[in-house]
C-alpha positions in Angstrom: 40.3 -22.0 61.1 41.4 -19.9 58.5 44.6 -17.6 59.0 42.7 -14.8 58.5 40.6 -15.7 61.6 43.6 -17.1 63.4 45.1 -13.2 63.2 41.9 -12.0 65.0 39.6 -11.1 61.5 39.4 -8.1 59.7 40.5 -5.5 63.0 43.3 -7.0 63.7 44.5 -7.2 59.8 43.7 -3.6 59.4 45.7 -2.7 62.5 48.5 -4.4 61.0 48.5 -2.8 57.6 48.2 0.4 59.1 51.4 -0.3 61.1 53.1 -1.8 57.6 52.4 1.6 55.8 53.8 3.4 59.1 57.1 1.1 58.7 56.9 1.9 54.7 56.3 5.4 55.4 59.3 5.8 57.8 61.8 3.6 55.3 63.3 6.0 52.4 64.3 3.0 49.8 60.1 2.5 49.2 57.9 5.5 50.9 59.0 7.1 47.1 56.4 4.8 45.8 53.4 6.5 47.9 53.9 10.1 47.5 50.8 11.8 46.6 48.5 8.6 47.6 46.3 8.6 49.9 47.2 6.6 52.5 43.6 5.7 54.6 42.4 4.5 51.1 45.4 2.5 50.2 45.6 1.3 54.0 42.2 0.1 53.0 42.5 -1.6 49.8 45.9 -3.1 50.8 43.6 -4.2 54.3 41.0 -5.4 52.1 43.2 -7.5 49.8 45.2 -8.9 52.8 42.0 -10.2 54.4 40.6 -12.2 51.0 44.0 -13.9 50.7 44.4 -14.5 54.3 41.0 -16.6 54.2 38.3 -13.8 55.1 34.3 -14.1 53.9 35.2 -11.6 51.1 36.4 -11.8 47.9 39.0 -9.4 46.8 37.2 -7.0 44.2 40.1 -4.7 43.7 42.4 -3.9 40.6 44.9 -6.6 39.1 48.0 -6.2 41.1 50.1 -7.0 37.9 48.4 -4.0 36.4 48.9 -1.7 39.3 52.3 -2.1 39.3 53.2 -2.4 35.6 54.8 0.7 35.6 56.8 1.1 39.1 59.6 -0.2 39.0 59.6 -2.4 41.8 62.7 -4.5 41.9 63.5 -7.6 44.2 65.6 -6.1 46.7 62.3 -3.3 47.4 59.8 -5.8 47.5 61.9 -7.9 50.0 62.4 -4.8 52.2 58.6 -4.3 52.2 57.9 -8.0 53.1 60.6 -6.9 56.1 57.6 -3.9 57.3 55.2 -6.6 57.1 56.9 -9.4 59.3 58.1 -6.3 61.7 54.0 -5.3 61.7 53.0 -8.8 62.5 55.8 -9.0 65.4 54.9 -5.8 66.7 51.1 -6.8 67.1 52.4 -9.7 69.0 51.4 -12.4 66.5 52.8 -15.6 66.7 55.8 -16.5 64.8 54.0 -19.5 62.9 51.5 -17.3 61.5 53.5 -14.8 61.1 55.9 -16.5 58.7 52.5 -18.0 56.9 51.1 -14.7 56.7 54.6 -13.7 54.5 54.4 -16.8 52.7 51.1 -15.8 51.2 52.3 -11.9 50.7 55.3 -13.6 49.0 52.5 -15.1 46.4 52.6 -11.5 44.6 56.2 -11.0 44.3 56.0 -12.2 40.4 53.2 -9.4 40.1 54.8 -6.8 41.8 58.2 -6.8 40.9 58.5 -5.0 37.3 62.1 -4.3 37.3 
């Protein structure tokens, strides 16, 4: 069973990422990097890409997150804090803490993509 299935598929993903960008939203140190985005179609790209890397039946067909974020600025210390929303989204959805700490691990993947400062 993939992890993606073990989360409960492509709803339950989607309900978490929408609770990530809540957390995100809410957090001053990193909403700075989604003003003026529209936040249902990133919810859904980020929900997309979350469910092809988890395991789920489709491929991701979205941009190169190293090209995305070329020019943000993302340091370390801001990817790490939004790693934090994501564990705190899993928690909150009452997924196990296995999965949840293998659902980080494969967020954690992109760090070397994201981070640009």
């Amino acid at each position: 069973m993939t992890l993606f299935e073990q989360l409960g598929g492509e709803a339950a993903v989607t309900a978490v990422t929408t609770q990530f960008y809540a957390n995100i939203q809410a957090d001053a140190t990193v909403s700075n990097f989604f003003n003026g985005i529209n936040m249902a179609d990133q919810t859904s790209k980020t929900a997309s890409f979350l469910c092809a890397a988890l395991g789920g039946p489709k491929a991701w067909g979205g941009r190169n997150l190293k090209e995305v974020h070329a020019n943000m600025g993302v340091t370390n210390a801001q990817f790490t804090t939004v790693i934090g929303h994501l564990r705190s989204a899993l928690t909150s959805a009452g997924v196990a803490a296995d999965l949840v700490d293998q659902t980080v691990a494969v967020a954690e993947t992109v760090r070397g993509d994201v981070v640009t400062a």
